[in-house]
N, CA, C and O atoms as a GROMACS GRO file, in nm:
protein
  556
    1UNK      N    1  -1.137  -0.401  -2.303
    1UNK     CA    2  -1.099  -0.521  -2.231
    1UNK      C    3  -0.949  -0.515  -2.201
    1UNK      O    4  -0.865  -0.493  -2.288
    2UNK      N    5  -0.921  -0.537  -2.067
    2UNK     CA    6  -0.799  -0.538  -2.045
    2UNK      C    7  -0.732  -0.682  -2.076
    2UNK      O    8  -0.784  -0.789  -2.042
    3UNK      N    9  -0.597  -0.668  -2.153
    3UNK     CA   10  -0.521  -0.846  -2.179
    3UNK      C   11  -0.461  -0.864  -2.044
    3UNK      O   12  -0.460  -0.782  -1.953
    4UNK      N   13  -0.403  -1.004  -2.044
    4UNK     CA   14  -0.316  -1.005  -1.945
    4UNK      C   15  -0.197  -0.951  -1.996
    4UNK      O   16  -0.165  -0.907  -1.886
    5UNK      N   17  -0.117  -0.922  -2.057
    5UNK     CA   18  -0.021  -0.857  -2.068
    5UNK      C   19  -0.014  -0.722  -2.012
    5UNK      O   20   0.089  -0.667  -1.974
    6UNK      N   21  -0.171  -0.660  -2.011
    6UNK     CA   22  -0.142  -0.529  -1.938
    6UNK      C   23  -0.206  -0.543  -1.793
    6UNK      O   24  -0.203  -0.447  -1.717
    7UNK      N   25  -0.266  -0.667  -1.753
    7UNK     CA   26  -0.244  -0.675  -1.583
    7UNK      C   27  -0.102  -0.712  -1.502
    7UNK      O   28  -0.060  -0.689  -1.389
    8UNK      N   29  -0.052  -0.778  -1.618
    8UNK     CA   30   0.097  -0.812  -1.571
    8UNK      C   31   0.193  -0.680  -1.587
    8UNK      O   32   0.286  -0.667  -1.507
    9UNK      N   33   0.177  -0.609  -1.660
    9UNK     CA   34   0.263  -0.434  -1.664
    9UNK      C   35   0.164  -0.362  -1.547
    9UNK      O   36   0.218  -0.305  -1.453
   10UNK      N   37   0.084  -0.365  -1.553
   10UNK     CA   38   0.037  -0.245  -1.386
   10UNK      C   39   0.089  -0.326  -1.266
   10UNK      O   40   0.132  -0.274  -1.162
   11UNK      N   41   0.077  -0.504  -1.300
   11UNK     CA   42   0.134  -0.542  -1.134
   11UNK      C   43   0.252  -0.530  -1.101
   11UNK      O   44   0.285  -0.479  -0.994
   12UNK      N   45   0.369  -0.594  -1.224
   12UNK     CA   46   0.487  -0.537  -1.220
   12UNK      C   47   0.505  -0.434  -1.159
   12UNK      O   48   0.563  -0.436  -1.050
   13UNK      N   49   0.448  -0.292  -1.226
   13UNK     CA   50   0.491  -0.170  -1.196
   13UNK      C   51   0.442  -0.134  -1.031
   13UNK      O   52   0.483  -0.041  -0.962
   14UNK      N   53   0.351  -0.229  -0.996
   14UNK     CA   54   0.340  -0.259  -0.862
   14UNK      C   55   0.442  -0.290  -0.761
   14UNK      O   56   0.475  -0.241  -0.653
   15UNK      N   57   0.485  -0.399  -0.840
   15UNK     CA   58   0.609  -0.481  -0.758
   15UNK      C   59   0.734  -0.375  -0.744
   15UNK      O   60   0.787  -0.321  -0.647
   16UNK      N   61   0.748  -0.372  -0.832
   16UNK     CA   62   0.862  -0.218  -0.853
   16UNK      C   63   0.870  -0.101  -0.748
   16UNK      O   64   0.962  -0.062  -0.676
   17UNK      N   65   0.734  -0.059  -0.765
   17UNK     CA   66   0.680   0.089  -0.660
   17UNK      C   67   0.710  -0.008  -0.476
   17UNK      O   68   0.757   0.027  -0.367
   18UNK      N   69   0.661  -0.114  -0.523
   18UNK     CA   70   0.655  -0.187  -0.318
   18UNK      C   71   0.781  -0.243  -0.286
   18UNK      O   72   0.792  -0.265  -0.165
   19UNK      N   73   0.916  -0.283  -0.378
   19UNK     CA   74   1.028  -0.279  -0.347
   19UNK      C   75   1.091  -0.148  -0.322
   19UNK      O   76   1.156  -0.127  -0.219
   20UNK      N   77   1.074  -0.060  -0.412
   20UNK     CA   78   1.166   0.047  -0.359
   20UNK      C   79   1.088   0.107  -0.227
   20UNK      O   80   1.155   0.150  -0.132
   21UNK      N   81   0.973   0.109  -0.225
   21UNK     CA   82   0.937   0.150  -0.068
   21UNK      C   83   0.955   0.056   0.043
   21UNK      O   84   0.927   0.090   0.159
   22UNK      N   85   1.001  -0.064   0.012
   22UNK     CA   86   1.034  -0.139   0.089
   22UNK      C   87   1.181  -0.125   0.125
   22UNK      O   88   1.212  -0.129   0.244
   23UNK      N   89   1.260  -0.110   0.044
   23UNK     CA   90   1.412  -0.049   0.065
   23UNK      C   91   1.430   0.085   0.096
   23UNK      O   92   1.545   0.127   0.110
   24UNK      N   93   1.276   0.203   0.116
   24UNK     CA   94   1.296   0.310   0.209
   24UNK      C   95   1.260   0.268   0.339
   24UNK      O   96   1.330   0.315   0.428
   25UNK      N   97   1.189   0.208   0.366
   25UNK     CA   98   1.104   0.159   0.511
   25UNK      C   99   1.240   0.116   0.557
   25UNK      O  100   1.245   0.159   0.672
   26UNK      N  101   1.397   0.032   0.520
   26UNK     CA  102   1.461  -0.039   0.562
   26UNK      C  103   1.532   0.034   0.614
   26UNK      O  104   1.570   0.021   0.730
   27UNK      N  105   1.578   0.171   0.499
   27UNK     CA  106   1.671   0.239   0.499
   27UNK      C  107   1.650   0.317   0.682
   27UNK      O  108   1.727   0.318   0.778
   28UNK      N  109   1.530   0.365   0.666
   28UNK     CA  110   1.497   0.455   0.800
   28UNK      C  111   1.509   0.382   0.918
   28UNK      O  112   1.574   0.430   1.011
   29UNK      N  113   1.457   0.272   0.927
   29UNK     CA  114   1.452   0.150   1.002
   29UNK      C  115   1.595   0.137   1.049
   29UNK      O  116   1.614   0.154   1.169
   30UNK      N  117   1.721   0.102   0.952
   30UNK     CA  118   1.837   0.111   0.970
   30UNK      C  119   1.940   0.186   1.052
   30UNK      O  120   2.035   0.150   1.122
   31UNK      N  121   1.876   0.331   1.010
   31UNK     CA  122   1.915   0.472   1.061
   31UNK      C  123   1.830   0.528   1.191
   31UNK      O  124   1.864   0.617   1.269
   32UNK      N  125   1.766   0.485   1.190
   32UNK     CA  126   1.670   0.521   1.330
   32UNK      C  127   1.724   0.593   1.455
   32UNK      O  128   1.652   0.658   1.532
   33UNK      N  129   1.879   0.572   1.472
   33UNK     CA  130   1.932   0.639   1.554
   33UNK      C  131   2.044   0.727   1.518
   33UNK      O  132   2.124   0.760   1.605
   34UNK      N  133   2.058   0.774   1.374
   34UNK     CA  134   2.179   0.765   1.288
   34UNK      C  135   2.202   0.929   1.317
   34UNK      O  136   2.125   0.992   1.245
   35UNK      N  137   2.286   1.019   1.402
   35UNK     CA  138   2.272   1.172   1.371
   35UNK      C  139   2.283   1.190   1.218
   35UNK      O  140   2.340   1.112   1.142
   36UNK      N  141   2.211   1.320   1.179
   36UNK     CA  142   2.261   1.350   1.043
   36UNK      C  143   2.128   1.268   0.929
   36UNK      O  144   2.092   1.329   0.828
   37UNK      N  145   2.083   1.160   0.954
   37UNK     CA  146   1.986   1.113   0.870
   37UNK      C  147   1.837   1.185   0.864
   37UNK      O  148   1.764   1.227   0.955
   38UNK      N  149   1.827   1.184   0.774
   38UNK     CA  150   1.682   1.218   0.761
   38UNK      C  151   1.534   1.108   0.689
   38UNK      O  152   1.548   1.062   0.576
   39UNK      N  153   1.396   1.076   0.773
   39UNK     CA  154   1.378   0.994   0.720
   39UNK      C  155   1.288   0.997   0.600
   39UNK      O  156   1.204   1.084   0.578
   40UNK      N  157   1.319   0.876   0.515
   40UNK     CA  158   1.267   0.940   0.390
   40UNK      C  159   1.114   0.848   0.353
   40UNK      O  160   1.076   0.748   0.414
   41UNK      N  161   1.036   0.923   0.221
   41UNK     CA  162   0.912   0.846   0.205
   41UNK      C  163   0.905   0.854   0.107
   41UNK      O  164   0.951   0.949   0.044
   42UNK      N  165   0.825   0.726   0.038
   42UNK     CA  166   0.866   0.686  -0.110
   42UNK      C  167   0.690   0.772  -0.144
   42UNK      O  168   0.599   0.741  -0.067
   43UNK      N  169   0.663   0.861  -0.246
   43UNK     CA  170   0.582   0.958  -0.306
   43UNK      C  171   0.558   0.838  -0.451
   43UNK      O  172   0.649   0.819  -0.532
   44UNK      N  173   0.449   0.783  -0.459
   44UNK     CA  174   0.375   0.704  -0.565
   44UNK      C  175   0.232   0.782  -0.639
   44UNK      O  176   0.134   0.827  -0.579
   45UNK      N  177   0.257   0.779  -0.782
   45UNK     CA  178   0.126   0.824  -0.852
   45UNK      C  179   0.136   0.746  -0.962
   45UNK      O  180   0.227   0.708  -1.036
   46UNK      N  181  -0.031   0.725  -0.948
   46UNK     CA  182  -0.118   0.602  -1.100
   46UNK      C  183  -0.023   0.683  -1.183
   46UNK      O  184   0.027   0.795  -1.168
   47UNK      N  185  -0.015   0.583  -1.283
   47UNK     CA  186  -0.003   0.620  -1.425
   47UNK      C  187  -0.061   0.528  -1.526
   47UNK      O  188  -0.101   0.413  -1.506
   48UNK      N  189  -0.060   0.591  -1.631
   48UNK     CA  190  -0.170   0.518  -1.704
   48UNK      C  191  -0.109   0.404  -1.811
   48UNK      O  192  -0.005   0.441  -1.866
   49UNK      N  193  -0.153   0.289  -1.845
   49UNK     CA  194  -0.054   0.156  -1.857
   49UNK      C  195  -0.056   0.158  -2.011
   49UNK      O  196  -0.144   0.096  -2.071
   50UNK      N  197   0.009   0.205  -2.056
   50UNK     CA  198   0.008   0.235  -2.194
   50UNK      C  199   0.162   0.225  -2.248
   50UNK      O  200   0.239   0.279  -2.169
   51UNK      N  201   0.219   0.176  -2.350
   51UNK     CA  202   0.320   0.096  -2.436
   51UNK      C  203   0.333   0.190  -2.537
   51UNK      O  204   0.454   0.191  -2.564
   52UNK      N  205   0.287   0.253  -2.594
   52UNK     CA  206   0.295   0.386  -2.711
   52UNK      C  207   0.189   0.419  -2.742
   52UNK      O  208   0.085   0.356  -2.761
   53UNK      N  209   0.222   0.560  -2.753
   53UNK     CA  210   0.134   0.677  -2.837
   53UNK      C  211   0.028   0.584  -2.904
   53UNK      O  212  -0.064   0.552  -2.828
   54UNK      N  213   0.022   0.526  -3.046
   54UNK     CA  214  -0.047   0.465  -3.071
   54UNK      C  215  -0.086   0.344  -2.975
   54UNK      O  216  -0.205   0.332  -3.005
   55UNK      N  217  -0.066   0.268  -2.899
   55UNK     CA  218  -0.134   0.219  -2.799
   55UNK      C  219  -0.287   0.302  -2.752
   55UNK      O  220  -0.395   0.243  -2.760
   56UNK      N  221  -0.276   0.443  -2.706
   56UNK     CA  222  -0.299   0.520  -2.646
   56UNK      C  223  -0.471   0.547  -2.768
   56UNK      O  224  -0.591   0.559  -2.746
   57UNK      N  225  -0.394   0.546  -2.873
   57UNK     CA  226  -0.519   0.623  -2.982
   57UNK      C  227  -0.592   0.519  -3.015
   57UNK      O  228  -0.714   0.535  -3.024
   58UNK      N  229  -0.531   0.386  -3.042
   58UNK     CA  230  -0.601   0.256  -3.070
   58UNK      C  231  -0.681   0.214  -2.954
   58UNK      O  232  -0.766   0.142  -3.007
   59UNK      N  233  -0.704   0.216  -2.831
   59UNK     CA  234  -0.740   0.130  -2.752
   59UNK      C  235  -0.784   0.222  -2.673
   59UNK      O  236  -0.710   0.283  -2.595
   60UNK      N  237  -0.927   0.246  -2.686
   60UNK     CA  238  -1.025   0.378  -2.574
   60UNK      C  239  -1.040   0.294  -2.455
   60UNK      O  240  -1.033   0.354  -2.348
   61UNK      N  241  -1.068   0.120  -2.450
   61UNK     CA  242  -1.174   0.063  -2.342
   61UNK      C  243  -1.118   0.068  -2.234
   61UNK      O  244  -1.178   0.103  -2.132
   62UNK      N  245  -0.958   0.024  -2.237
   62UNK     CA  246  -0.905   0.070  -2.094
   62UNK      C  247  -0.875   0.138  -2.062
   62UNK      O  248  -0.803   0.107  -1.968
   63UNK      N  249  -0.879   0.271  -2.081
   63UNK     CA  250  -0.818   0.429  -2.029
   63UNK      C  251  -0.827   0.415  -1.877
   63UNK      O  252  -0.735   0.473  -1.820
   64UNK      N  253  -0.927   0.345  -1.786
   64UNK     CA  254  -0.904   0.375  -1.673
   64UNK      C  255  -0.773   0.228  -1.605
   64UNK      O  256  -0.735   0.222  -1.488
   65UNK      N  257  -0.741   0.149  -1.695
   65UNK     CA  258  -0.591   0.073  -1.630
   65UNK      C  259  -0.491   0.175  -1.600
   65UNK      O  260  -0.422   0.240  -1.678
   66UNK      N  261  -0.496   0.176  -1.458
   66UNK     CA  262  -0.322   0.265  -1.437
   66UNK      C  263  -0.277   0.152  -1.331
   66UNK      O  264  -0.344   0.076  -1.261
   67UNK      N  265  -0.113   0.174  -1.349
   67UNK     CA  266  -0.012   0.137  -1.273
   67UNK      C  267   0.038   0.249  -1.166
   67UNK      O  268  -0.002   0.362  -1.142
   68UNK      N  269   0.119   0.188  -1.124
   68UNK     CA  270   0.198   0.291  -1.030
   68UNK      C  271   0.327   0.336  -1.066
   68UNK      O  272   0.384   0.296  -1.167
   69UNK      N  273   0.375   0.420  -0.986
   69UNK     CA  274   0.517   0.478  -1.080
   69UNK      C  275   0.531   0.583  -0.910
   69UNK      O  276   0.455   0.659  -0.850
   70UNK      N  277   0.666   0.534  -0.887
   70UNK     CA  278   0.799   0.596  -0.773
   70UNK      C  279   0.802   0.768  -0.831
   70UNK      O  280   0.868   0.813  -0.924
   71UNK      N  281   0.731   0.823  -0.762
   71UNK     CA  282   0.787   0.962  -0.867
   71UNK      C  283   0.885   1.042  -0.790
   71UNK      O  284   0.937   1.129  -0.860
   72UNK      N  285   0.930   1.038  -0.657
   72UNK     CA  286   0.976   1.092  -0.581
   72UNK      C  287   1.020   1.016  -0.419
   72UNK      O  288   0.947   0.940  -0.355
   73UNK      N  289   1.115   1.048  -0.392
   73UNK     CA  290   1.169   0.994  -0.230
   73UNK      C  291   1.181   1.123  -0.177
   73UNK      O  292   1.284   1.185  -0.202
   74UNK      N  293   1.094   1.174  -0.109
   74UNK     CA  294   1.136   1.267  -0.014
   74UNK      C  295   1.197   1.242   0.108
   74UNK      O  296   1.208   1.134   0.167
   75UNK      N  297   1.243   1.372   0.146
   75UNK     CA  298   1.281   1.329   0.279
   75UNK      C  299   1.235   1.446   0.402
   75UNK      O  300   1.223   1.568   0.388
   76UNK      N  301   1.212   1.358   0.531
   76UNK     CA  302   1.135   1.457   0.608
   76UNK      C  303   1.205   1.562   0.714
   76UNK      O  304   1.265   1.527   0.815
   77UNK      N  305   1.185   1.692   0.672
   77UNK     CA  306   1.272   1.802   0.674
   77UNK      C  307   1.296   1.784   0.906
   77UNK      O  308   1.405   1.809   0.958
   78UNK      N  309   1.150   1.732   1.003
   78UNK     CA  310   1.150   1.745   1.079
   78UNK      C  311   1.256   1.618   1.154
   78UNK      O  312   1.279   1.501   1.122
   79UNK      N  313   1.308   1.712   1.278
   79UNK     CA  314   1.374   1.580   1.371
   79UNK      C  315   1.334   1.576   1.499
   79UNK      O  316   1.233   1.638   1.532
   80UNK      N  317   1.399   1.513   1.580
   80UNK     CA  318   1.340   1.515   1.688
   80UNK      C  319   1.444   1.557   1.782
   80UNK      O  320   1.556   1.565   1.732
   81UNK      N  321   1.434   1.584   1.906
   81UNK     CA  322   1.529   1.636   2.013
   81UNK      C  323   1.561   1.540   2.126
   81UNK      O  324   1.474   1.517   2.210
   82UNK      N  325   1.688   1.478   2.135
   82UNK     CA  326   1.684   1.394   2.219
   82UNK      C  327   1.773   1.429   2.306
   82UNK      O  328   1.874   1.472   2.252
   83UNK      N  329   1.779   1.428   2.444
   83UNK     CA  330   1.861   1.462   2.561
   83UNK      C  331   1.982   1.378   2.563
   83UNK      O  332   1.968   1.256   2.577
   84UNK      N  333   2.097   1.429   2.550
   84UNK     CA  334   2.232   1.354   2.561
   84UNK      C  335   2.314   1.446   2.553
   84UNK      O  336   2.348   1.505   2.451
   85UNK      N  337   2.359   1.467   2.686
   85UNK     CA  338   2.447   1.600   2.743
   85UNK      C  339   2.597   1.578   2.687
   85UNK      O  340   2.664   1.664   2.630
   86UNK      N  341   2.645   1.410   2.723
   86UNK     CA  342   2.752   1.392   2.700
   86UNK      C  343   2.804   1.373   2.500
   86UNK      O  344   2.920   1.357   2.464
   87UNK      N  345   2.722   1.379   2.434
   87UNK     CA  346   2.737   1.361   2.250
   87UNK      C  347   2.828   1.509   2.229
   87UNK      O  348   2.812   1.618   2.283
   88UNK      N  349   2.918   1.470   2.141
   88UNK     CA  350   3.016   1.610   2.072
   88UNK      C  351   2.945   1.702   2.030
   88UNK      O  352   2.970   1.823   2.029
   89UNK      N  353   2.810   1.622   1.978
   89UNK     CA  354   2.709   1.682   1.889
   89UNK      C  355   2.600   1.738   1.988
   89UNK      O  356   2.501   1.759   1.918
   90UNK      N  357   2.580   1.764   2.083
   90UNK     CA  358   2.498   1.861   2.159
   90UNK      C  359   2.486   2.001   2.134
   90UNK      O  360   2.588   2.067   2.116
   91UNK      N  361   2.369   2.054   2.130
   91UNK     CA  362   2.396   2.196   2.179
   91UNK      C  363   2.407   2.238   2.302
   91UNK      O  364   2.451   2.160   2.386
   92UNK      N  365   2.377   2.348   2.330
   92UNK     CA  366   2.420   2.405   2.417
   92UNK      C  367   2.286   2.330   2.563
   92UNK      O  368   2.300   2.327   2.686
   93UNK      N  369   2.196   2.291   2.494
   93UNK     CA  370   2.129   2.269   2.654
   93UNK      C  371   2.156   2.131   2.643
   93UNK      O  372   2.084   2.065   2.718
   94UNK      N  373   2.260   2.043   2.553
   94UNK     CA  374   2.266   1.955   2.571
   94UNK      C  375   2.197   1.771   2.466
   94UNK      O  376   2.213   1.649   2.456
   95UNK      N  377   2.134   1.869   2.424
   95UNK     CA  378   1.995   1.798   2.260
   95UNK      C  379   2.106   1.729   2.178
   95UNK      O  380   2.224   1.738   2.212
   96UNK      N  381   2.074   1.675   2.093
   96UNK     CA  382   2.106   1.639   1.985
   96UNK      C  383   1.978   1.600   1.878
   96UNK      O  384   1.888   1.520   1.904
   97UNK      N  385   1.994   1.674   1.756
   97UNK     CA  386   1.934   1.613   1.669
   97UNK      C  387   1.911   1.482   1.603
   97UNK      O  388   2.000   1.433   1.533
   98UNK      N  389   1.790   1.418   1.624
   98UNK     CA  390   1.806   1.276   1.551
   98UNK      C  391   1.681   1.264   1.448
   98UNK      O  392   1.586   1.341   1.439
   99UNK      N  393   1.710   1.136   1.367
   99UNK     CA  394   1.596   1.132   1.249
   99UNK      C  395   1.466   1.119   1.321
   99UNK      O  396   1.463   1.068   1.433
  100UNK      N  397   1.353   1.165   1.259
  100UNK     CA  398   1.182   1.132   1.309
  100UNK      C  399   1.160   1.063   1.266
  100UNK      O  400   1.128   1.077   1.148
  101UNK      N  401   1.160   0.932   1.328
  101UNK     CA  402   1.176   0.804   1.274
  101UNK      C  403   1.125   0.709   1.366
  101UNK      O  404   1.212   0.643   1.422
  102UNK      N  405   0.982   0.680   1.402
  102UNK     CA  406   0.908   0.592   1.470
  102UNK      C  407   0.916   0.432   1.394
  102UNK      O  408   0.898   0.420   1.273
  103UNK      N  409   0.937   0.348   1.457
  103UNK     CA  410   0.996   0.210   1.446
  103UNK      C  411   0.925   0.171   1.441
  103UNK      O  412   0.922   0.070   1.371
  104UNK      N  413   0.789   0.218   1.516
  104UNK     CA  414   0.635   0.140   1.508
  104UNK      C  415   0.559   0.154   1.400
  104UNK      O  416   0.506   0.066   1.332
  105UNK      N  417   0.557   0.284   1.387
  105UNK     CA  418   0.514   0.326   1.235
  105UNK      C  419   0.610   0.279   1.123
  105UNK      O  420   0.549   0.245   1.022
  106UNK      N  421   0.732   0.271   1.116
  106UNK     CA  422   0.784   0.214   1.005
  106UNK      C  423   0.761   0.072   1.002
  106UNK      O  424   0.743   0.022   0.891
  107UNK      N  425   0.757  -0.004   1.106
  107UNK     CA  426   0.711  -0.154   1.073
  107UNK      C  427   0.562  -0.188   1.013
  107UNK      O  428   0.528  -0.271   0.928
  108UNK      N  429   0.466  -0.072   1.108
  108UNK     CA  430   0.327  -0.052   1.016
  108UNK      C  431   0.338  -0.083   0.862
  108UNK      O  432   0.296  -0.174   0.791
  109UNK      N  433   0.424   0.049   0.836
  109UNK     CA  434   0.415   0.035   0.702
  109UNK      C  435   0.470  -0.072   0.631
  109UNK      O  436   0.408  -0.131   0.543
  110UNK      N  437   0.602  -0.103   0.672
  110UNK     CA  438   0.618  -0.216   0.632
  110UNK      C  439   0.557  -0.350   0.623
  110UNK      O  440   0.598  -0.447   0.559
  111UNK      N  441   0.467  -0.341   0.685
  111UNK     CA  442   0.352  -0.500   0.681
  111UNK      C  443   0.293  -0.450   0.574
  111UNK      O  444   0.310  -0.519   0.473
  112UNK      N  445   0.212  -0.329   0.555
  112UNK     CA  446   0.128  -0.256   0.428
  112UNK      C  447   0.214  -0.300   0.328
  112UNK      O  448   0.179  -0.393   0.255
  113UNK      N  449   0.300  -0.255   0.317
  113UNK     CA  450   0.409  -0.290   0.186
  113UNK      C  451   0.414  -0.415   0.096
  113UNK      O  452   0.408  -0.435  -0.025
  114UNK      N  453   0.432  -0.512   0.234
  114UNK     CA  454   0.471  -0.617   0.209
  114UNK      C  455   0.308  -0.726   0.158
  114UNK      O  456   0.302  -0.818   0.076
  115UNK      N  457   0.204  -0.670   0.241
  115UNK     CA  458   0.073  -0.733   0.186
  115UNK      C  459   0.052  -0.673   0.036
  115UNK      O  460   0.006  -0.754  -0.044
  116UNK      N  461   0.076  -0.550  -0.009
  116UNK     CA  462   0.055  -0.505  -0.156
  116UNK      C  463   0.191  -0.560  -0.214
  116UNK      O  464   0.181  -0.549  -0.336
  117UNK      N  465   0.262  -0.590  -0.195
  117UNK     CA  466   0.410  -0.678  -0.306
  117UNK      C  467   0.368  -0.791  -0.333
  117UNK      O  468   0.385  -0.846  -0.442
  118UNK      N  469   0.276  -0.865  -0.183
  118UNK     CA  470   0.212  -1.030  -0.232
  118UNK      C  471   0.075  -1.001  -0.287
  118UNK      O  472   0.016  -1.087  -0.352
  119UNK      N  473   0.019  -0.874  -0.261
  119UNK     CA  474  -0.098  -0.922  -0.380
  119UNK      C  475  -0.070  -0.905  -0.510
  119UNK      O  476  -0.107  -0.996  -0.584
  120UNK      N  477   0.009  -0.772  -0.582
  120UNK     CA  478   0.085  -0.801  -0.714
  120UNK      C  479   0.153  -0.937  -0.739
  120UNK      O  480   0.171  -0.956  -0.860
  121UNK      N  481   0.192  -1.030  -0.666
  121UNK     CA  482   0.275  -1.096  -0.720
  121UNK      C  483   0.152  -1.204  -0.726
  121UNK      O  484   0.158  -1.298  -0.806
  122UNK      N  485   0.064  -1.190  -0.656
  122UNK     CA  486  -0.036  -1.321  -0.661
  122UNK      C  487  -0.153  -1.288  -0.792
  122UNK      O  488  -0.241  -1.361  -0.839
  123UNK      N  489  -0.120  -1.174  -0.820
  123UNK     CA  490  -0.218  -1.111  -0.945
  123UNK      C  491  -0.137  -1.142  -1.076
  123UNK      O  492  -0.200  -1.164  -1.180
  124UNK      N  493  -0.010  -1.144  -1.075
  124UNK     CA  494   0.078  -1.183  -1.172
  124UNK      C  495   0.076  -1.320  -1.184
  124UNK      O  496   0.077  -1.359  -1.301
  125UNK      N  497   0.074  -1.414  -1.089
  125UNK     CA  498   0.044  -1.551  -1.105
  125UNK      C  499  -0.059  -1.618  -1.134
  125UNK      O  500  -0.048  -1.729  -1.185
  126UNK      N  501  -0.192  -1.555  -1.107
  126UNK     CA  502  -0.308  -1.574  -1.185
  126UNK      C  503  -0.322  -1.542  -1.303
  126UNK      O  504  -0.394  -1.612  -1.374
  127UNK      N  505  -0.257  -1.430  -1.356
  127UNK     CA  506  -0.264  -1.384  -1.495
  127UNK      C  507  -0.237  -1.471  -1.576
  127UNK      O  508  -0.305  -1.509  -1.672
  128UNK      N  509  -0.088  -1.523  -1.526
  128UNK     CA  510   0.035  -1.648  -1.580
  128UNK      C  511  -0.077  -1.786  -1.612
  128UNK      O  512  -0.089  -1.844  -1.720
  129UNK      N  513  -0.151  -1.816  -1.481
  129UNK     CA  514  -0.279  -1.918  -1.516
  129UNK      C  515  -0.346  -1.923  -1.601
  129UNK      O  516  -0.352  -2.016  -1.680
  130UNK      N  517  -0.435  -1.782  -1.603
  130UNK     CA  518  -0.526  -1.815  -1.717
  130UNK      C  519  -0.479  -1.801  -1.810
  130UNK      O  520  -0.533  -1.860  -1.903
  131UNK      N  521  -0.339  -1.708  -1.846
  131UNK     CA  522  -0.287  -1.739  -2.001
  131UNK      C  523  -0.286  -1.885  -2.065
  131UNK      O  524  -0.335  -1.921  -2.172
  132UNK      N  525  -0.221  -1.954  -1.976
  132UNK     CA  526  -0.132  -2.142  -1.946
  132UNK      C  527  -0.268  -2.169  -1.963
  132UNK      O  528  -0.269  -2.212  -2.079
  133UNK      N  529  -0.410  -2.174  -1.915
  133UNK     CA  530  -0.527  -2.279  -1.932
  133UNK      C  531  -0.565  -2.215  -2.095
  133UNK      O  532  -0.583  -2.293  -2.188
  134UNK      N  533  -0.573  -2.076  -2.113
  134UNK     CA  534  -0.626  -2.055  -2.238
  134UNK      C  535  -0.549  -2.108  -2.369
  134UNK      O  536  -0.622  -2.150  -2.459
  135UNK      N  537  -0.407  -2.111  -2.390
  135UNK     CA  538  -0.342  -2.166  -2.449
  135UNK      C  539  -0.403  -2.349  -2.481
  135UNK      O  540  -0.434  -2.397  -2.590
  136UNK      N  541  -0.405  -2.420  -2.338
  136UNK     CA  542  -0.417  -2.491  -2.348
  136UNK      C  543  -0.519  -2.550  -2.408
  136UNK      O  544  -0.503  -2.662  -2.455
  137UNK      N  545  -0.657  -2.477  -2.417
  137UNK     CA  546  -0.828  -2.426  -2.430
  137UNK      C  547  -0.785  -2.455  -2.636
  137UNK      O  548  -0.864  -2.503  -2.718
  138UNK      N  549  -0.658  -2.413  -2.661
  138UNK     CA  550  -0.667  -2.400  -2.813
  138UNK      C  551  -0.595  -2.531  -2.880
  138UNK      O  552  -0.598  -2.564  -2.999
  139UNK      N  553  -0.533  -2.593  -2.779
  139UNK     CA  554  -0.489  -2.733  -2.832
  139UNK      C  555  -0.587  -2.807  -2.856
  139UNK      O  556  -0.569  -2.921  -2.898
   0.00000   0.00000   0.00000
């Protein structure tokens, strides 16, 4: 049986993982025209919601509760070629390198983001409920 204490540590670790990808979505968003930037993507893997070792040996029923966890920000090695004869920064036919950085797709994601930050936070507030009614259940 999972407690609420450990739906509130996987959502947390929710909230956590959808802010910092929310402050990469911004970052690129920001830079979108920036020479020199590259755009980056926040790399997330489950992990399993466990407090210590013994946590781990005591408690078989939830082995499948995982959270999330930021394991990496990459950044994307490709750019794109944009025509601007007159930039310092041209080559020779005139290009300049800029970040690959679609505005449409980063706002995509950013709505994704932002619907998984409000369902953790709305999963954390239910948790907060039924703790507050069960408490109350013992008065």
């Amino acid at each position: 049986m999972v407690d609420f204490f450990s739906s509130m540590r996987v959502s947390a670790s929710g909230l956590d993982a959808q802010m910092k990808r929310m402050n990469t979505i911004s970052s690129n968003i920001a830079n979108a025209e920036s020479q020199g930037y590259h755009r980056k993507d926040v790399e997330l893997t489950a992990t399993a919601d466990r407090e210590s070792f013994g946590d781990i040996l005591q408690n078989k029923v939830d082995q499948a509760t995982q959270g999330v966890l930021v394991t990496d920000v990459r950044e994307d090695p490709k750019m794109r070629m944009v025509y601007k004869p007159d930039d310092p920064n041209a080559n020779e036919e005139g290009y300049v390198e800029m970040p690959n950085v679609n505005p449409v797709q980063e706002m995509a994601n950013m709505i994704s983001t932002q619907r998984s930050y409000e369902a953790n936070a709305t999963a954390i507030t239910a948790a907060t409920q039924m703790a507050n009614k069960a408490l109350e259940l013992g008065r």
